[in-house]
C-alpha positions in Angstrom: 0.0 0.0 0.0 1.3 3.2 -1.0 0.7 6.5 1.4 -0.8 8.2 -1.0 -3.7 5.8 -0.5 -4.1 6.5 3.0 -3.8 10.3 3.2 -2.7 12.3 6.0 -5.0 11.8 8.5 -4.1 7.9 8.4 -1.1 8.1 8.5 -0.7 10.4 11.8 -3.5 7.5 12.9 -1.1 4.9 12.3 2.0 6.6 13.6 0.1 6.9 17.1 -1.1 3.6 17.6 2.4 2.5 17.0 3.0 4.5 19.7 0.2 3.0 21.9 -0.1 6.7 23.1 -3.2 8.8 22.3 -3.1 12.0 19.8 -3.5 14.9 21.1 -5.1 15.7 18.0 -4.1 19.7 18.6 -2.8 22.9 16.8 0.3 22.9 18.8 1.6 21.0 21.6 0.8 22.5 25.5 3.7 21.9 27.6 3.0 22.8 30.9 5.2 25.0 32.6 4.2 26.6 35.7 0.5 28.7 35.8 1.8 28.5 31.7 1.3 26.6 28.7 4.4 27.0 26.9 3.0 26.0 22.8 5.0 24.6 20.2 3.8 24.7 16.6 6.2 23.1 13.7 5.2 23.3 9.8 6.4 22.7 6.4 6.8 23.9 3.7 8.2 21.4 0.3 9.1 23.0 -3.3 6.6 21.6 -5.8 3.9 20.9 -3.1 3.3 23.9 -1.2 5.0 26.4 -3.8 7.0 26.9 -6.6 10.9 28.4 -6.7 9.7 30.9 -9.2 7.4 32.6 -6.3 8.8 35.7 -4.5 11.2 34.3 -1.8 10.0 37.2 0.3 5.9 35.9 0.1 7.2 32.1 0.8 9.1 33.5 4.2 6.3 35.4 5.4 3.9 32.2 4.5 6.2 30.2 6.6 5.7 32.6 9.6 2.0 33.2 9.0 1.1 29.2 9.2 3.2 29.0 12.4 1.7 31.9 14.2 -1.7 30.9 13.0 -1.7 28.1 15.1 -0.3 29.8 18.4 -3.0 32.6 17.5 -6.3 30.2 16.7 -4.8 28.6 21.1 -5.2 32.2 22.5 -1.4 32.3 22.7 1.5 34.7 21.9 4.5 34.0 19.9 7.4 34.3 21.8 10.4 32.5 19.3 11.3 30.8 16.1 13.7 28.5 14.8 14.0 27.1 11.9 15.6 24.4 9.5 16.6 25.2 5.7 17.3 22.6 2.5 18.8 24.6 -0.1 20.1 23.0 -3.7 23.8 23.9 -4.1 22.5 26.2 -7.3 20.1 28.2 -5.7 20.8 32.4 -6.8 21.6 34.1 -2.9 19.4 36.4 -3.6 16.2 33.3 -3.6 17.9 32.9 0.1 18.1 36.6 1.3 14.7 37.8 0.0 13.6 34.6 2.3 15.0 35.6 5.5 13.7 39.2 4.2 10.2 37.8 4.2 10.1 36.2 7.6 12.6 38.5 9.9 9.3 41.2 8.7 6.6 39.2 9.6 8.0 38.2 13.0 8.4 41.7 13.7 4.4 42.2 13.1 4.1 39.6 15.5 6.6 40.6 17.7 8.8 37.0 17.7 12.5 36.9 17.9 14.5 34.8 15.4 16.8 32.2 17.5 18.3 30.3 14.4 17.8 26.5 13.3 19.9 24.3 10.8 20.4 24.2 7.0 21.0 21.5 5.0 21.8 20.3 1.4 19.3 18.9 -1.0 17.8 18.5 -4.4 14.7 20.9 -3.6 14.3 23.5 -1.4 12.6 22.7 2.1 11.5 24.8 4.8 10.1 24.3 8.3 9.5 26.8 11.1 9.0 26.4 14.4 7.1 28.9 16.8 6.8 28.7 20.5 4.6 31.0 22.1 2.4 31.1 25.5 -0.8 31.0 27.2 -1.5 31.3 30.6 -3.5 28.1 31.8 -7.2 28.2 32.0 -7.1 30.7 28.9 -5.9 28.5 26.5 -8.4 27.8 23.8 -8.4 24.2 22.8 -10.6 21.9 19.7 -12.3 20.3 22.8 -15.3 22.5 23.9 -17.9 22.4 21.5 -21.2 21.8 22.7 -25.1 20.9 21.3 -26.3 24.2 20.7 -23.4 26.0 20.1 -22.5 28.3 16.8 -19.7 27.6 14.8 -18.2 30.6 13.1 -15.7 31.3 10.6 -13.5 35.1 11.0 -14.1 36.1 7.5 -15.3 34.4 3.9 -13.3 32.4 2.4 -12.7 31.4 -1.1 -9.6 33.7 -2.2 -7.0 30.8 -2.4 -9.0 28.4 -4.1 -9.8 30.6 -6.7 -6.2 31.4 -7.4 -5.8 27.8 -7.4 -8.2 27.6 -10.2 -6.6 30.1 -11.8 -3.5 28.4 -11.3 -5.0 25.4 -13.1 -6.4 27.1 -16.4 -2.9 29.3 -16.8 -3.7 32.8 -15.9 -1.6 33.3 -12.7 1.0 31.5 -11.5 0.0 30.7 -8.1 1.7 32.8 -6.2 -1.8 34.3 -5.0 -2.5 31.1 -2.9 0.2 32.3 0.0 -1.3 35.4 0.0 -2.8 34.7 3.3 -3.7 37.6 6.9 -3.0 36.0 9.3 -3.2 38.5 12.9 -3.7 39.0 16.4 -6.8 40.8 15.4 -8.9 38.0 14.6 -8.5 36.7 17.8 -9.1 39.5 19.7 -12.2 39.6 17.5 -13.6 35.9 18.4 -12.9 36.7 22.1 -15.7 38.8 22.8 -18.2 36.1 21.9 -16.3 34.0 24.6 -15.1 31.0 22.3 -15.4 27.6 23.8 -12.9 26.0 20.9 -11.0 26.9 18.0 -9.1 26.4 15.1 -7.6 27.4 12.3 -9.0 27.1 8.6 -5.4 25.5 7.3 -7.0 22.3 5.8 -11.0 23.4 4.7 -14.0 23.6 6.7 -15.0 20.1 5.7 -11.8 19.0 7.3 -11.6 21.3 10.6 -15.6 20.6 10.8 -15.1 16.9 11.1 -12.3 17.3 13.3 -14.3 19.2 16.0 -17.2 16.4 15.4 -15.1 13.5 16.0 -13.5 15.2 18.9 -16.6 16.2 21.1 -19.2 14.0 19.9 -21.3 16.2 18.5 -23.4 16.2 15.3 -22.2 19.3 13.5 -24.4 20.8 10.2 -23.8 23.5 7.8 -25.8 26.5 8.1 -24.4 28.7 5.4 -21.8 29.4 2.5 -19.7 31.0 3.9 -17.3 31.1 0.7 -17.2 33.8 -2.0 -17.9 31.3 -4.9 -20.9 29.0 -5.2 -19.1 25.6 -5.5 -18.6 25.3 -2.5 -17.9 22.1 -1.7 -14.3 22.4 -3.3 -13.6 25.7 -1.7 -14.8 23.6 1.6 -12.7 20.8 0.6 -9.1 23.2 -0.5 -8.7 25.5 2.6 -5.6 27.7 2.5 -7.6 30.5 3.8 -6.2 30.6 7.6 -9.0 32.1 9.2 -10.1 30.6 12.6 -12.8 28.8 13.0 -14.6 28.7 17.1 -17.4 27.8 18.5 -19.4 30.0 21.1 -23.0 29.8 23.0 -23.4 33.8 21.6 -25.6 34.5 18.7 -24.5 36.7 16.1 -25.2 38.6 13.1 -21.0 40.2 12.9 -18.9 37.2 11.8 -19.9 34.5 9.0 -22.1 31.6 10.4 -20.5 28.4 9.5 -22.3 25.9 11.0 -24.2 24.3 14.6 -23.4 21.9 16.8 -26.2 18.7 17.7 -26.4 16.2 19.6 -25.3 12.9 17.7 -22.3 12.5 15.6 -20.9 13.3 12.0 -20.7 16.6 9.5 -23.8 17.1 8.0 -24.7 19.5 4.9 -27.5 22.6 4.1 -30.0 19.7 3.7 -28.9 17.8 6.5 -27.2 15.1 4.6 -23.8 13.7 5.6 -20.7 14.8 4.2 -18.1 12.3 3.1 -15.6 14.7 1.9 -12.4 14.8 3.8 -11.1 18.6 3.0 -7.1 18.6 2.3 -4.9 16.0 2.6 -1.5 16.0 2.7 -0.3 12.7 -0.4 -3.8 13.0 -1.7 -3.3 16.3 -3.5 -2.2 17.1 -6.7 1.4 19.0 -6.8 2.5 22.2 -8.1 4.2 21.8 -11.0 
């Protein structure tokens, strides 16, 4: 069996029974230090998967930052460091390199996160992963556990941008640089605070995806309620993500943020006409590359 025919989500499920330990099926790992979490959030980003050498360096650095901190941000936390670990080919131009370190050295200092260094290595493609640890004093932390029957699900904003530059990408007219393009701040969450949020997440994979997540995890039967995408075929804008908005739950009605979805008792994702969803949003092995 090759992984490509188990996807992702699988795998990881695989990888922890091996371990006979259970996931902790999180954004980033709590570590418990103290009247503190300390969180840890690692990503990566491949050449050919996630974007193409051709892209401004600059973009892919802040990208790398951006998909980091949005996982300390959708745990109520603040960024404190990063480190991170480069694969460079030997005939990579400098310049690919410094407009890099250009792109993320700027977007830790929107987020106020100090660069503490990391590793490079040699390779045939050009690898990056990031690592972020931030902090959140316990009791505050925001976890996927929480949702409740009755609750709202909402989304920060529409989504939809980055699978339409994906489309684009596929018929020729852009190159695909648009898909990176991503806002990713401390504003949303101080937005989703005042409706008290009982769990969160971040948009990273597709509603379908983070939807069934927060099902599977609390036991809940969760059903759409509207589109909250820009285009009408929604089910592959639900199934691409790439949008990095933060999705939460909260007992408060209302009419200010986009209204995913609520939570039932039962189990399972369930569409506008109440008919379950089978899709499984992205997944990592499944998807086609960027070539």
């Amino acid at each position: 069996m090759k992984i490509k025919d188990l996807g992702e989500s699988k795998i990881i499920e695989k990888i922890w029974e091996f371990l006979g330990r259970e996931n902790e099926n999180e954004d980033v790992h709590f570590f418990l230090q103290g009247n503190k979490y300390l969180l840890v959030a690692m990503d990566t980003l491949n050449e050919n998967i996630h974007f193409r050498r051709d892209w401004d360096p600059f973009k892919i650095g802040k990208f790398l930052v951006d998909i980091n901190m949005s996982d300390i941000i959708s745990k109520n936390g603040l960024g404190l460091q990063m480190m991170a670990s480069f694969t460079f080919p030997r005939d990579l131009d400098y310049d690919w390199v410094e407009g890099l370190t250009e792109g993320i050295f700027k977007e830790l200092e929107k987020f106020k996160v100090t660069y503490e260094g990391g590793d490079m290595k040699e390779g045939e493609k050009i690898s990056l992963t990031g690592l972020i640890i931030g902090e959140v004093e316990k009791g505050r932390e925001i976890r996927r556990k929480g949702v409740e029957p009755g609750d709202y699900i909402y989304i920060t904003n529409k989504i939809g941008k980055q699978y339409l530059e994906y489309l684009k990408y596929l018929n020729g007219s852009s190159n695909g640089e648009g898909i990176i393009d991503v806002d990713v701040s401390y504003d949303k969450l101080k937005n989703i605070m005042k409706y008290s949020p009982k769990a969160a997440m971040d948009d990273s994979d597709g509603p379908f995806k983070s939807l069934a997540i927060l099902s599977n995890l609390n036991k809940v039967k969760i059903k759409l309620e509207n589109n909250v995408c820009i285009v009408d075929d929604y089910k592959n804008c639900y199934s691409f993500g790439g949008d990095y908005e933060l999705i939460f739950s909260s007992s408060i009605f209302t009419k200010d943020l986009p209204l995913l979805a609520r939570a039932y008792e039962g189990s399972g994702l369930y569409d506008f006409n109440n008919e379950p969803i089978e899709l499984p949003g992205y997944e990592h092995y499944a998807f086609k590359k960027l070539k």
